[in-house]
C-alpha beads as a LAMMPS data file, in Angstrom:
LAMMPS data file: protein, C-alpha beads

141 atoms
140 bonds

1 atom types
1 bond types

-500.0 500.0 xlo xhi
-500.0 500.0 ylo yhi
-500.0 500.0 zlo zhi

Masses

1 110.0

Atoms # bond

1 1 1 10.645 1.704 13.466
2 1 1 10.675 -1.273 15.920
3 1 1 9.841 -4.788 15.549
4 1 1 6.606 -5.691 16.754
5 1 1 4.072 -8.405 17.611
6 1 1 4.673 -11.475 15.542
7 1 1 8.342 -10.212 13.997
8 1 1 6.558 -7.320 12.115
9 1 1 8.270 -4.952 11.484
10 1 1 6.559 -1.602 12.255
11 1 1 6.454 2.141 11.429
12 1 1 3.627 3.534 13.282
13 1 1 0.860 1.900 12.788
14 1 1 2.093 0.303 9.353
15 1 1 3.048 -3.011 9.330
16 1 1 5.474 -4.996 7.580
17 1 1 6.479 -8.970 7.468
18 1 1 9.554 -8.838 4.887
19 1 1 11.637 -6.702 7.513
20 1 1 13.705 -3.400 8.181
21 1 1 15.594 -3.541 4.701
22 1 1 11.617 -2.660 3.053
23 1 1 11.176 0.223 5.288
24 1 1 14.715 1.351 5.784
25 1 1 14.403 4.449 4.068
26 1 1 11.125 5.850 5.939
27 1 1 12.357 9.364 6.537
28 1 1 11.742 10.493 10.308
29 1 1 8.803 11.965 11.206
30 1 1 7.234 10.334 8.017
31 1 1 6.076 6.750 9.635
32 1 1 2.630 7.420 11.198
33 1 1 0.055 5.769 9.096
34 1 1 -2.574 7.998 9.882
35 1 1 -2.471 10.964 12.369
36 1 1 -5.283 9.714 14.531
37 1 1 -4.640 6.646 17.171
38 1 1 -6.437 3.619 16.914
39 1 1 -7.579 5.069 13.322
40 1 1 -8.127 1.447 11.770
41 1 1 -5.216 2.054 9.220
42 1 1 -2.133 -0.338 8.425
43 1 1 -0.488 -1.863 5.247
44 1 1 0.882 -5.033 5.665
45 1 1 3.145 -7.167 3.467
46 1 1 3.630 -10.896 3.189
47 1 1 5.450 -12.725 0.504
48 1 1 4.280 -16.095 -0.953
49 1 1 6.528 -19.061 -1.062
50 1 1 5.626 -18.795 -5.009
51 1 1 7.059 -15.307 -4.934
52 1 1 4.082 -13.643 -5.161
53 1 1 4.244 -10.421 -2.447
54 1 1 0.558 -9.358 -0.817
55 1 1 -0.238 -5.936 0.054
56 1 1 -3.205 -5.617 2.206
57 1 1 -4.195 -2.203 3.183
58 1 1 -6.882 -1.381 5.674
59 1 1 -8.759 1.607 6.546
60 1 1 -8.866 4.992 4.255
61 1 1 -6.324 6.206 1.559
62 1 1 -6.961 9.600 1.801
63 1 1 -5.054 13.245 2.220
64 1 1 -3.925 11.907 5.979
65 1 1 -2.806 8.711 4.850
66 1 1 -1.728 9.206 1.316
67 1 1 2.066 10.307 1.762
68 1 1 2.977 7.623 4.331
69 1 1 0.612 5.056 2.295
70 1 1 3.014 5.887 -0.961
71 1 1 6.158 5.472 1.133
72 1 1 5.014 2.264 2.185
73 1 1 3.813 1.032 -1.261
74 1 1 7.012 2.106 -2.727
75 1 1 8.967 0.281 -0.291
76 1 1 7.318 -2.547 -0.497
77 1 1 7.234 -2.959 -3.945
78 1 1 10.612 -2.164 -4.233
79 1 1 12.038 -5.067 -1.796
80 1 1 9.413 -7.215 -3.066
81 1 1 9.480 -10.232 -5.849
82 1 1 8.707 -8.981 -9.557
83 1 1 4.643 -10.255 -9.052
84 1 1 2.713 -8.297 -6.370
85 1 1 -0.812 -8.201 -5.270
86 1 1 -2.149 -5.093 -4.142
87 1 1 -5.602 -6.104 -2.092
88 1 1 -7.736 -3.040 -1.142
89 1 1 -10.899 -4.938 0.063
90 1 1 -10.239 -3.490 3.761
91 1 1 -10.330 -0.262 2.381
92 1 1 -13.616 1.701 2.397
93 1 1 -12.914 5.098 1.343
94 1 1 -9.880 6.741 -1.140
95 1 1 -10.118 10.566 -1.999
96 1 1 -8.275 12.101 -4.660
97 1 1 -4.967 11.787 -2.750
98 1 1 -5.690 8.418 -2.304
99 1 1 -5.748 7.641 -5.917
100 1 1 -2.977 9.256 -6.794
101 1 1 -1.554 7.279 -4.569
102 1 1 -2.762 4.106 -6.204
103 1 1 -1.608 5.664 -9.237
104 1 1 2.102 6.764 -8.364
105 1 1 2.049 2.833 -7.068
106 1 1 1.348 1.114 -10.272
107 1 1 3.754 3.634 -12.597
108 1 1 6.540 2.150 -9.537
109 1 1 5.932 -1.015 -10.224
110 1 1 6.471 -0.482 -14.095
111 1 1 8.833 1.613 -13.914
112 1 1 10.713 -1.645 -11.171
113 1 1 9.459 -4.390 -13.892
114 1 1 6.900 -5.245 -11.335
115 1 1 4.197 -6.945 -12.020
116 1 1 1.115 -4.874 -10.121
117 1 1 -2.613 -6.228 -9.952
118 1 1 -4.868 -4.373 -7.495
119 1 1 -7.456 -6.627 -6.306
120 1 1 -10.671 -6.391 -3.847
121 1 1 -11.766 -3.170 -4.930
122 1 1 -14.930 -2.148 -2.303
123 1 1 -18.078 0.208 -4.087
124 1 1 -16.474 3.660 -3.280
125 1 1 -12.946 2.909 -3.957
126 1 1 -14.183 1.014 -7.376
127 1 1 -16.499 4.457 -8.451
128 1 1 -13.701 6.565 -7.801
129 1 1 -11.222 4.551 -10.287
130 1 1 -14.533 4.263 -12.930
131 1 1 -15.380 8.025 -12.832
132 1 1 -12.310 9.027 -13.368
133 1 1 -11.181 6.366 -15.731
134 1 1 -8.067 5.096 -14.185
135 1 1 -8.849 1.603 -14.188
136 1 1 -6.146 0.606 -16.959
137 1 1 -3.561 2.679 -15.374
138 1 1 -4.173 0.570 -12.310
139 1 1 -4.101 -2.997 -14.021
140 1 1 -7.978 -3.084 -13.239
141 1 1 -9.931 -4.500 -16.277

Bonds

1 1 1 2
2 1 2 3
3 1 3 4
4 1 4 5
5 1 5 6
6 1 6 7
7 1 7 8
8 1 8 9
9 1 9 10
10 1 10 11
11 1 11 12
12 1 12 13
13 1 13 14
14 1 14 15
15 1 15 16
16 1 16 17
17 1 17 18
18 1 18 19
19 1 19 20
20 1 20 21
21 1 21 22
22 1 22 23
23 1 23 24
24 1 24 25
25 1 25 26
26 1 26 27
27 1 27 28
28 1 28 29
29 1 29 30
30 1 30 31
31 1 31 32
32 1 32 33
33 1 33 34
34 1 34 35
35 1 35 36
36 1 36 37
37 1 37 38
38 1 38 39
39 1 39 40
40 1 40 41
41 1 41 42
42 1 42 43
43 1 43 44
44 1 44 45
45 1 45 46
46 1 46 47
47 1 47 48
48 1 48 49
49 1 49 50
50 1 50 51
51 1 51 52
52 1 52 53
53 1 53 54
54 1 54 55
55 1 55 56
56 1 56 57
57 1 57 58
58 1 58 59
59 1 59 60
60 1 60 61
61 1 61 62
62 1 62 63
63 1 63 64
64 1 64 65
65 1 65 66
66 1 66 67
67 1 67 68
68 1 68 69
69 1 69 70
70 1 70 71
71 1 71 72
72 1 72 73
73 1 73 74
74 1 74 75
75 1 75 76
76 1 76 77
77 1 77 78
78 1 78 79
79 1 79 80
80 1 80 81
81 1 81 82
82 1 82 83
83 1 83 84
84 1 84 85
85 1 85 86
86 1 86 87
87 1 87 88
88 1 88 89
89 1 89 90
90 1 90 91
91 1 91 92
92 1 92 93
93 1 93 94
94 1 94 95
95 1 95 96
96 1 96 97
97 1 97 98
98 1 98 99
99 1 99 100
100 1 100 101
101 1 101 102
102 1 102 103
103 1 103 104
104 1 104 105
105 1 105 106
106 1 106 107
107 1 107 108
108 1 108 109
109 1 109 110
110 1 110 111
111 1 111 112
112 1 112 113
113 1 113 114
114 1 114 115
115 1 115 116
116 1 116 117
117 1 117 118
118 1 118 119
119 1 119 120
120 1 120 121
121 1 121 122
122 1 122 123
123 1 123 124
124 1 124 125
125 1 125 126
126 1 126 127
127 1 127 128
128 1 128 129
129 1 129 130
130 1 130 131
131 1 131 132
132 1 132 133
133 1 133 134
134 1 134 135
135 1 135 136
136 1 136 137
137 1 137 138
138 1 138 139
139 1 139 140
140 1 140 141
């Protein structure tokens, strides 16, 4: 982990704006994003003045991306304010890791009394979660 450009903090190629205390418990070895350089993929965190915290993720949730994605999530959520908005609409592709994932995420948040809505689903992302009917477990309506 290491603070990088603009006071982010970072853990591989995740990136974080509420700082080290979110990310703390990263456990070695278990910070790269996505396996591949330059792969596209980050999650980064900003919290609102009205306490609203903003997850955007970028890139593909899948079986490379989906433990470090949930460790990221988890953190985030749990260091964040009680509303949080989970924005996929830079992500393009999610497997079946991926939603589990997503998943995992929102039964967190309950579990934290956090409020979760996942927002800016893109086509493939938004056929997964209606095919397999996960849409209320996700907040989606």
């Amino acid at each position: 982990m290491k603070k990088g450009a603009g006071g982010r903090w970072e853990v591989g190629h995740a990136a974080s704006a509420i700082g080290p205390a979110a990310v703390g418990e990263v456990a070695p070895g278990t910070g790269d994003w996505d396996m591949a350089e330059d792969s596209g993929n980050t999650a980064e965190v900003t919290v609102t003045v009205d306490g609203l915290a903003k997850i955007d993720l970028a890139g593909d949730l899948d079986l490379l991306t989906a433990e470090c994605a949930g460790i990221r999530l988890r953190a985030a959520i749990a260091a964040g304010p009680a509303r949080t908005c989970l924005d996929l609409g830079q992500v393009q592709f999610i497997d079946a890791h991926g939603l589990a994932v997503l998943l995992d995420t929102a039964a967190f948040a309950r579990g934290n009394g956090v409020h979760l809505k996942v927002v800016n689903i893109n086509a493939q992302p938004r056929k997964i979660i209606d095919v397999t009917g996960t849409g209320n477990a996700l907040g989606i309506t």
